[in-house]
C-alpha positions in Angstrom: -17.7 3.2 -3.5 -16.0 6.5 -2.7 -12.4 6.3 -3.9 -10.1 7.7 -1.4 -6.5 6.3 -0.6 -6.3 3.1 1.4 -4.5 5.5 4.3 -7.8 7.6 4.4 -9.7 4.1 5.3 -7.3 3.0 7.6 -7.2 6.1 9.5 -10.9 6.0 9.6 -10.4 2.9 11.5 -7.8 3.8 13.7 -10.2 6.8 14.7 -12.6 4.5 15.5 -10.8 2.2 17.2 -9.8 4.8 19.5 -13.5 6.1 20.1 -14.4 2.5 21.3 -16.4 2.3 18.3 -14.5 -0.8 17.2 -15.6 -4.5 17.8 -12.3 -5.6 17.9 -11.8 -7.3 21.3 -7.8 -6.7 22.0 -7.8 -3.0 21.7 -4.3 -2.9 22.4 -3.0 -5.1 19.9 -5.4 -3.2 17.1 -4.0 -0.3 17.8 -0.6 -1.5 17.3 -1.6 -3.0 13.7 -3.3 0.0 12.2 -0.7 2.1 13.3 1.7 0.1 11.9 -0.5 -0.2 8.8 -1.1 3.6 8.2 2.6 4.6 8.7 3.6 1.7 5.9 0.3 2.6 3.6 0.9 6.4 3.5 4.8 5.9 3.1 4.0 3.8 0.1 1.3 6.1 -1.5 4.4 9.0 -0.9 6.6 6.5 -3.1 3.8 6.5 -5.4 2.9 10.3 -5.5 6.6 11.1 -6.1 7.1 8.9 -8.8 4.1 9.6 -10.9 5.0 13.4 -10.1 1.2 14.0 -8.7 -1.1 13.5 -6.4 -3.9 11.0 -5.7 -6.3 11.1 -8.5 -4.1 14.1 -9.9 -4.6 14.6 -13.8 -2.5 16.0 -16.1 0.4 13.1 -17.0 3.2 13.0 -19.3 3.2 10.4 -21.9 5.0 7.6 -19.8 4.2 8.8 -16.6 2.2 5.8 -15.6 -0.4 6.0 -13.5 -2.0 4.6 -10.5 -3.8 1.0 -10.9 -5.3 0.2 -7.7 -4.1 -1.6 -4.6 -2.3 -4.7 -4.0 -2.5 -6.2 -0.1 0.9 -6.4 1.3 1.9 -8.1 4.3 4.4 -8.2 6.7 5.4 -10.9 9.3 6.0 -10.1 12.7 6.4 -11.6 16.4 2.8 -10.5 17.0 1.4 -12.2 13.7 0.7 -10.7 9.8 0.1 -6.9 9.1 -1.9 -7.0 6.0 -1.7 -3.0 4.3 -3.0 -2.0 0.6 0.1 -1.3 -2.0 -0.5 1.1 -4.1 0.2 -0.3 -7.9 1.5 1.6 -10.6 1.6 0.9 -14.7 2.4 2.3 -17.5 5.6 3.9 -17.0 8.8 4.3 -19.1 10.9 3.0 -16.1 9.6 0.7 -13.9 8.8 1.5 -10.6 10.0 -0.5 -7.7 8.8 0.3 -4.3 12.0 0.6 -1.7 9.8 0.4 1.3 8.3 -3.0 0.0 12.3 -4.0 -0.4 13.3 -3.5 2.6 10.6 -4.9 4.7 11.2 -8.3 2.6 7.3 -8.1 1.8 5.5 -11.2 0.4 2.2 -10.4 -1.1 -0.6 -12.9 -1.4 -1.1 -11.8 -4.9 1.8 -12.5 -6.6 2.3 -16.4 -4.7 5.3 -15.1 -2.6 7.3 -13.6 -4.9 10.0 -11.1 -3.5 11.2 -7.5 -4.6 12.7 -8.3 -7.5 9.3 -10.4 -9.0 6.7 -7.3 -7.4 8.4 -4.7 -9.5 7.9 -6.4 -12.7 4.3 -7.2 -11.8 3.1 -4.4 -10.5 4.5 -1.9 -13.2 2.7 -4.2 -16.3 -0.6 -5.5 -15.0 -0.3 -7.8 -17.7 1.5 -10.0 -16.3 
């Protein structure tokens, strides 16, 4: 599998959607959720890129840089159901990184049981927990 940020693949559906190449049957209301999911996906890969100092499969780290671990699926509840987006993780650092977008929207993640902010920055920053 090609590895390209989770934005990248929901782009690619978005750009799809909007060709009527998707087989989704309430256009409208796809539309709205990738949207939604590619504005929250590429505003946590910027939280990632700026903490780590470098871009998306960028070499060159500092001892206690971290770097990037794969994805976690996020979700956040709203009126018109659950938008489900890929969080990038991050381990290995000297100070742990804690995602403010994923504090303010109140984000549960599947993963961790529904545990809050406070519990997601611990876990994502040692993946051995």
């Amino acid at each position: 599998m090609e590895r390209i940020p989770a934005s990248e693949r929901t782009r690619e559906n978005l750009k799809a959607l909007m060709r009527g190449r998707s087989e989704i049957a309430d256009g409208r209301s796809e539309l709205v959720r990738l949207a939604a999911r590619l504005i929250i996906e590429e505003a946590l890969e910027g939280e990632a890129r700026d903490a780590l100092g470098r871009d998306y499969y960028a070499r060159g780290a500092a001892p206690g840089a971290g770097y990037r671990n794969g994805y976690r699926t996020g979700r956040v509840k709203r009126a018109k159901g659950v938008i489900e987006y890929s969080a990038p993780q991050i381990a290995d650092r000297s100070e742990p990184f804690c995602s403010r977008l994923r504090e303010i929207a109140g984000d549960r993640t599947e993963a961790l049981g529904g545990a809050g902010g406070g519990d997601v920055c611990a876990r994502i920053v040692d993946p051995r927990h």
